[in-house]
Backbone as CSV, one residue per row, in Angstrom:
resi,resn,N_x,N_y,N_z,CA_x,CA_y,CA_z,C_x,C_y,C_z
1,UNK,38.346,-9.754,8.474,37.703,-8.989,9.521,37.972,-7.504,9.268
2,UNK,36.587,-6.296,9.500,37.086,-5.249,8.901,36.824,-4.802,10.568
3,UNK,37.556,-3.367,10.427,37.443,-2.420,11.741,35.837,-2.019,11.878
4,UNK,35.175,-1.893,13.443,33.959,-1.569,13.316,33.836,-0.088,12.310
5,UNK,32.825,0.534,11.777,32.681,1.308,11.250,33.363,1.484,9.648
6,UNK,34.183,0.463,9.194,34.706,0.719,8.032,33.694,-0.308,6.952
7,UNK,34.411,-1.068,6.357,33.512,-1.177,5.201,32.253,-1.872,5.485
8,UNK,32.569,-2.959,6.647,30.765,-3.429,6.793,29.278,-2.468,6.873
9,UNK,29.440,-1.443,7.565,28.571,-0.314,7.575,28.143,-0.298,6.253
10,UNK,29.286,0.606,5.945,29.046,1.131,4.439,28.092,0.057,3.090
11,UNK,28.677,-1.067,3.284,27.975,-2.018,2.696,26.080,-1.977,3.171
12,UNK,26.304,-1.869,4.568,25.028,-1.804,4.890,24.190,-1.181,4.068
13,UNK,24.508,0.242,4.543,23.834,1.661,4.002,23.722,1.391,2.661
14,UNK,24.621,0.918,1.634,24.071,0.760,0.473,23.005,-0.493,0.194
15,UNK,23.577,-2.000,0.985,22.025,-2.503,0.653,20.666,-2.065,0.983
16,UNK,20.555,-1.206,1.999,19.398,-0.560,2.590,19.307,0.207,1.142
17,UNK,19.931,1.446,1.266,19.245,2.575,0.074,19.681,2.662,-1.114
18,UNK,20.512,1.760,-1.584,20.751,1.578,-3.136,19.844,0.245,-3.432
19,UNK,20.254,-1.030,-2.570,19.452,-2.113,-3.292,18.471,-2.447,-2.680
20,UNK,17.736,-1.499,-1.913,16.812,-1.628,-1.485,16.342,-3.048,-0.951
21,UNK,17.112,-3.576,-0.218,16.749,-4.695,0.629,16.521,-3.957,1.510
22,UNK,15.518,-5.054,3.133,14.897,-4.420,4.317,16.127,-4.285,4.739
23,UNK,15.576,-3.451,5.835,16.979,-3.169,7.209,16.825,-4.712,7.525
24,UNK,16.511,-5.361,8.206,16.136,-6.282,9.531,17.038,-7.654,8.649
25,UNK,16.822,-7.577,7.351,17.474,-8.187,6.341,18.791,-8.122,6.044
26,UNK,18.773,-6.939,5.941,20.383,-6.803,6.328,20.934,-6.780,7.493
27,UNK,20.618,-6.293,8.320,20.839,-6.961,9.843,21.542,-8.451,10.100
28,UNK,20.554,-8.937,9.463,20.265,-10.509,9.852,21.463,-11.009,8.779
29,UNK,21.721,-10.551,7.511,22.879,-10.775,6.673,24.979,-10.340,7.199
30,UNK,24.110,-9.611,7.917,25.696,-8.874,8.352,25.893,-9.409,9.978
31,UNK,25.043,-10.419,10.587,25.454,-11.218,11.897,25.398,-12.728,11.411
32,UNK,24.143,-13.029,11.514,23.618,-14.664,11.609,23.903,-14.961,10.394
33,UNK,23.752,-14.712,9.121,24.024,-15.477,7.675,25.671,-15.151,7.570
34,UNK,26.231,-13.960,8.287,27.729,-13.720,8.021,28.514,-14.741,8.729
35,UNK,28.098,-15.039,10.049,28.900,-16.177,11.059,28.203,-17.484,9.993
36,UNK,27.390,-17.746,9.636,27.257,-19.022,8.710,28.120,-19.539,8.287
37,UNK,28.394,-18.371,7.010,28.849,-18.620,5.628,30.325,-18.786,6.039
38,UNK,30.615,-18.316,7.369,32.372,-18.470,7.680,32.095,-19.690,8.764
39,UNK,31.309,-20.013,8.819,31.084,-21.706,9.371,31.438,-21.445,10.719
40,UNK,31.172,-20.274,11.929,31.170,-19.968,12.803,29.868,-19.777,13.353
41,UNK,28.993,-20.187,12.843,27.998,-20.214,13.220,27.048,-20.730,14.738
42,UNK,28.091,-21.623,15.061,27.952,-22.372,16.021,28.395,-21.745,17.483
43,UNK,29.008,-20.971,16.948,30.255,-19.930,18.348,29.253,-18.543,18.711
44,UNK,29.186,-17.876,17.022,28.654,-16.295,17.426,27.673,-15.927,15.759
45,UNK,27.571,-14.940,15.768,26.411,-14.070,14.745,25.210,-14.578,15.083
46,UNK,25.000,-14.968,16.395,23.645,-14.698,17.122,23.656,-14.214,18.823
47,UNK,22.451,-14.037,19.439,22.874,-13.931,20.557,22.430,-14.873,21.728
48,UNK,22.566,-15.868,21.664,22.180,-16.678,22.688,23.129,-17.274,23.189
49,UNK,22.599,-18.160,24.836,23.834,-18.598,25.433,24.427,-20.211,24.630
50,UNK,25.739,-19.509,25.536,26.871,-20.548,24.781,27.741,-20.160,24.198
51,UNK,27.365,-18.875,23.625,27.901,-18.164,21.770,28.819,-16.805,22.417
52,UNK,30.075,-16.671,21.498,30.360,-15.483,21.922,29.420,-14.153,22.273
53,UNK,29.251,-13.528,23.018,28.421,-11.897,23.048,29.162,-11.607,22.285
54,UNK,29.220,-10.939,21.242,29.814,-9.473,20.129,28.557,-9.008,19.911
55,UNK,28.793,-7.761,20.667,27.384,-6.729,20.679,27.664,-4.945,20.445
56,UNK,26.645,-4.762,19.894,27.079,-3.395,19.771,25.303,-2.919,20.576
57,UNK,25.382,-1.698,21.368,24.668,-0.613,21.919,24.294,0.599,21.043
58,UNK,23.331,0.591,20.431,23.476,1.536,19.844,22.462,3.024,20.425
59,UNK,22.779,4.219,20.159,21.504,5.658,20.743,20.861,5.337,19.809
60,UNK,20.870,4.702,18.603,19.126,4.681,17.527,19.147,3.734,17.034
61,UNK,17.851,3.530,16.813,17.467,2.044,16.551,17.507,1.853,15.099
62,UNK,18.599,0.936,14.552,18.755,0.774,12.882,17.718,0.460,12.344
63,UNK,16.541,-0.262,12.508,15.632,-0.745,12.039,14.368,0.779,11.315
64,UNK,14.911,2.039,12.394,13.806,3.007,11.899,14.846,3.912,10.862
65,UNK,16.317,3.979,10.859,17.073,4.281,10.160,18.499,3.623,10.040
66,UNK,18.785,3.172,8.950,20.278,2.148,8.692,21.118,2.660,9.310
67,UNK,21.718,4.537,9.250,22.198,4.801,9.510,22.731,5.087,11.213
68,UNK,21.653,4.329,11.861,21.909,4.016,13.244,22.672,3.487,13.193
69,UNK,22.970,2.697,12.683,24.843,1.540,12.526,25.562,2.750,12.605
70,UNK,26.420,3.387,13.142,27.571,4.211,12.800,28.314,4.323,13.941
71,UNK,29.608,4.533,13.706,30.670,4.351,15.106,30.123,5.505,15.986
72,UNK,29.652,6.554,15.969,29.082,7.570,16.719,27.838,7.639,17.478
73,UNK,27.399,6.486,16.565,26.225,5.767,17.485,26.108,4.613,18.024
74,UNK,27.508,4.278,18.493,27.945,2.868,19.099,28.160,3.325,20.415
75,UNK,27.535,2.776,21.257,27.240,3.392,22.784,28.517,2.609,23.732
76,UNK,28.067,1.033,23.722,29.042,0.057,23.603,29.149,-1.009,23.153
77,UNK,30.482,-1.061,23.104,31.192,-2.463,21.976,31.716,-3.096,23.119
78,UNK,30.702,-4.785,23.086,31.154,-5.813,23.458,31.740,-6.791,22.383
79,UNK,32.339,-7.405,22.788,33.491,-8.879,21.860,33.674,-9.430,23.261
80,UNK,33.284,-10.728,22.951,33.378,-12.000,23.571,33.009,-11.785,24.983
81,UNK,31.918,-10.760,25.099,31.014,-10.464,26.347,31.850,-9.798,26.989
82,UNK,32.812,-8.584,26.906,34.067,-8.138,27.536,33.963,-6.317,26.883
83,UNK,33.490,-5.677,27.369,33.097,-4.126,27.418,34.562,-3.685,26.837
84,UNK,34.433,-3.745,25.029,36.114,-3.024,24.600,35.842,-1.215,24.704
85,UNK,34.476,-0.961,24.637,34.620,0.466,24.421,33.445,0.944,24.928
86,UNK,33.140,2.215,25.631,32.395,2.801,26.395,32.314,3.999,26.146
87,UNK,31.098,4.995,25.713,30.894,6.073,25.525,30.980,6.752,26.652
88,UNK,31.731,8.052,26.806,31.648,8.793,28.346,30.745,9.427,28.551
């Protein structure tokens, strides 16, 4: 498990603009195929009921730029549907 903003991001930003995979693709690689592959799939890396909430809020929408993922643009951070952090 890495800290929000440390290496998962970063990974992002490079599959977006180095290997040119879609955003929505990577998105979908760094929640739903990530809770898979660690066989948690069943709990969370989606959002429907039943499943842990781990959510992030973000001010821009990653899909029109990757770099919307960033701790500065994390509005709020939910884990296990429980408000850990709140922008003032």
């Amino acid at each position: 498990m890495t800290p929000y903003g440390k290496t998962a991001i970063g990974e992002m930003y490079s599959f977006v603009e180095k290997a040119q995979i879609p955003v929505m693709d990577t998105l979908v690689a760094a929640t739903k195929v990530g809770a898979e592959m660690l066989k948690v799939g069943d709990v969370t890396g989606t959002l429907e009921e039943g499943k842990f909430a781990d959510l992030l809020v973000l001010s821009g929408n990653p899909l029109d730029d990757i770099r919307n993922v960033a701790v500065e643009k994390m509005e709020i951070i939910m884990k296990e549907g429980k408000i850990v952090r709140k922008q003032a």
